[in-house]
Steps between C-alpha positions, in 0.01 A plus 500: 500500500273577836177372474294558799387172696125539461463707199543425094826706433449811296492318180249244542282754698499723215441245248244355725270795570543604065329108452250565814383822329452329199339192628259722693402686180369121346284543731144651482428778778143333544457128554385353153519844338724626173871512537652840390792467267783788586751506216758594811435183634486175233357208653768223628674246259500150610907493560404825765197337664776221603712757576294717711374105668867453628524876640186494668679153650806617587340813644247273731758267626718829633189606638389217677928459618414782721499470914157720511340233235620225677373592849158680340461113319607347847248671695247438205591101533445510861189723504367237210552206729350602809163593301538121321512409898228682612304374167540173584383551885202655434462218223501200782294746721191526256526110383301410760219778414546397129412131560217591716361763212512221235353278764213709488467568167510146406224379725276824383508369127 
């Protein structure tokens, strides 16, 4: 059977987006507010929650298999460590004006 590299098959997408609707509908629309029972809709059993866990998985790790999500979380890495870098310069830059400041404060109390 063809299963496209980065996608669920037809199956599992199906079955995944029925349990996503019905997940959703658990939810309340407002934070902290009433949740709306549809009779369309039943809430999840506890053998589907697991279920719809190992979708949303096996969904994610196609996801993150693909060359666009690999180079968008390489250039995230890289963008991430030169701000760590630059962090850490401006750290040993104001340690000098930190000292002095408590210094200061110290000999004022």
């Amino acid at each position: 059977m063809y299963e496209p590299k980065y996608k669920l098959n037809k199956k599992d997408a199906a079955r995944w987006h029925w349990l996503l609707t019905r997940h959703c509908c658990e939810c309340p629309i407002k934070p902290g507010g009433k949740v709306k029972r549809i009779l369309k809709y039943p809430p999840l059993t506890p053998a589907e929650n697991i279920e719809f866990e190992a979708l949303c998985a096996k969904r994610s790790a196609k996801l993150m298999a693909h060359p666009r999500i690999k180079e968008s979380l390489r250039h995230q890495q890289d963008r991430d460590r030169e701000l760590a870098r630059l962090v850490r310069k401006l750290d040993r830059l104001l340690a000098p004006v930190r000292k002095k400041l408590k210094i200061d404060v110290d000999e004022n109390t």
